[in-house]
N, C-alpha and C positions, 0 to 999 in steps of 0.2 A: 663694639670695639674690634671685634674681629681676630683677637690674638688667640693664637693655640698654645696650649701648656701641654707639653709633652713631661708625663712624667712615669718613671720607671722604675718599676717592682722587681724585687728578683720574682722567682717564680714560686719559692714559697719561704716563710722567715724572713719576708719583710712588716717593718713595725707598723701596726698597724694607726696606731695617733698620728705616726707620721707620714701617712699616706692620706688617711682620713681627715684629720684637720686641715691642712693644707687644700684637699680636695675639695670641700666646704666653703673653704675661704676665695678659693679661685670661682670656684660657679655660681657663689652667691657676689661674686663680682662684676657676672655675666661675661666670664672668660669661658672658655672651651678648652675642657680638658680627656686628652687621650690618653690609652694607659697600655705601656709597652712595656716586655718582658721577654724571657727568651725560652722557646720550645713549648710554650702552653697556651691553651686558648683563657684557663680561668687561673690566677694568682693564690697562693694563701698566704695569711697573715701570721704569724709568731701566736698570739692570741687568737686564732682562728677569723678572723675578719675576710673574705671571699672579695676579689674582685674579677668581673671579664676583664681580656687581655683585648685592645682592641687591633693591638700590630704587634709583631716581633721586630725587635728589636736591627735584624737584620735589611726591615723591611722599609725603613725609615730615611724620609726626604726630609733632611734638614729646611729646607726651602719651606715645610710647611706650618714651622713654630716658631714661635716667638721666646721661648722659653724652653730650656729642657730641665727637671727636675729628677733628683736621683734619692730614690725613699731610702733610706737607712732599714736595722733591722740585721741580724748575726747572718740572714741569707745576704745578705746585699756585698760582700767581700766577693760574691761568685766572677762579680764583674770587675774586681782588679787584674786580673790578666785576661780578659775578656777581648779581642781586636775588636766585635764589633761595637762594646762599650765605649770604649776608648776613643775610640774616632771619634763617636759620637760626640764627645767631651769635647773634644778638638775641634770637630768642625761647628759645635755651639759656637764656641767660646772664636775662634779664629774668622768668625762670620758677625763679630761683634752682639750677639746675642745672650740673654741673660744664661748663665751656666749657674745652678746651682744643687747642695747636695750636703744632706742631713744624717746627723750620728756618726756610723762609720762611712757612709757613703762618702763624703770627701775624699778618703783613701783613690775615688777612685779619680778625682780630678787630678790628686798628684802623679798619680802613675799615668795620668796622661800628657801629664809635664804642663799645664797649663797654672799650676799656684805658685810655681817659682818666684822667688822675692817677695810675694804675696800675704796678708798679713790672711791667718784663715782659723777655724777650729776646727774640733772633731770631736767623737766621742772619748773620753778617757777611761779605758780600761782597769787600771789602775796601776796595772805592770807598764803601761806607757808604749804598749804593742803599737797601738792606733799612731800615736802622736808621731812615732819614730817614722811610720808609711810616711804621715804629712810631711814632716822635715827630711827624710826621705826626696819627696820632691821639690823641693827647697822652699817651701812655706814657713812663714815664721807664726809659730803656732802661737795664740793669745790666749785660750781659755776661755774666750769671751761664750756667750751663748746664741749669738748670733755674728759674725763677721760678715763685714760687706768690704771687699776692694775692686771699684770698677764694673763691670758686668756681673763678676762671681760672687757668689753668696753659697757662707758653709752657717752650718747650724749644728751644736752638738748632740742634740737627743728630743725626745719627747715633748719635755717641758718648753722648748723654746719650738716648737711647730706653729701657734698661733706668730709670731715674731717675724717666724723664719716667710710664711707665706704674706705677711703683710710687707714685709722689704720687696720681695720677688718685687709684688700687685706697683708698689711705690716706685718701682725702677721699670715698670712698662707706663708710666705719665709722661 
């Protein structure tokens, strides 16, 4: 197939199902996937799960994926005020390419203004922290546990990572 899945960990506190399932699902897809992050060569996971980092996140030529993916996880907020996140979000998504981003990770596609009018989810905190970043960036938040509109694809936690990475695989055919 030849498509790259670019997907990004914070550098440590991100979730690890939702890194790992997904990662699973893309390579037993016979996709290729690289794992970017910022200032580290190896990632940790919230529950201890270890990944190498194969690029920082500065270092990255959109031109080389087909997908960019943003792991969720309590570290993963590091990247809403992030510039070189954010771009990154923008130049997925503005390059017609699939943009997607699980748990609280979505926070980061709003703040890169790219879910505006957009139907999408997040994780909910319970105080409603998360949802307000989303509508924040003018997404019309659902609930749902997988949202797809267009190239973007949000997902809100764990339990929906098998879901989340089978829409991705569904939206590179």
């Amino acid at each position: 197939m030849g498509c790259g899945i670019l997907m990004v960990v914070a550098p440590k506190n991100f979730r690890d199902e939702e890194f790992m399932i997904p990662k699973q699902i893309f390579e037993g897809s016979g996709l290729e996937v690289t794992v970017a992050s910022k200032g580290v060569k190896k990632a940790t996971g919230m529950f201890s799960v270890t990944t190498e980092v194969n690029k920082d996140i500065v270092e990255i030529d959109v031109a080389d994926y087909d997908v960019i993916v943003f792991v969720g996880g309590s570290g993963s907020s590091i990247y809403y005020e992030d510039k070189a996140a954010l771009g990154l979000a923008k130049q997925f998504y503005e390059n017609g390419k699939v943009t997607a981003a699980i748990c609280i990770a979505p926070g980061i596609l709003a703040k890169a203004g790219i879910l505006n009018g957009k139907k999408a989810t997040i994780w909910d905190s319970g105080d409603g922290t998360f949802i307000k970043i989303l509508e924040g960036g003018g997404a019309k938040y659902t609930g749902a546990d997988v949202e797809q509109e267009g190239k973007v694809v949000t997902a809100n936690g764990p339990q929906a990572a098998k879901e989340f990475a089978e829409k991705i695989i569904e939206l590179l055919d």
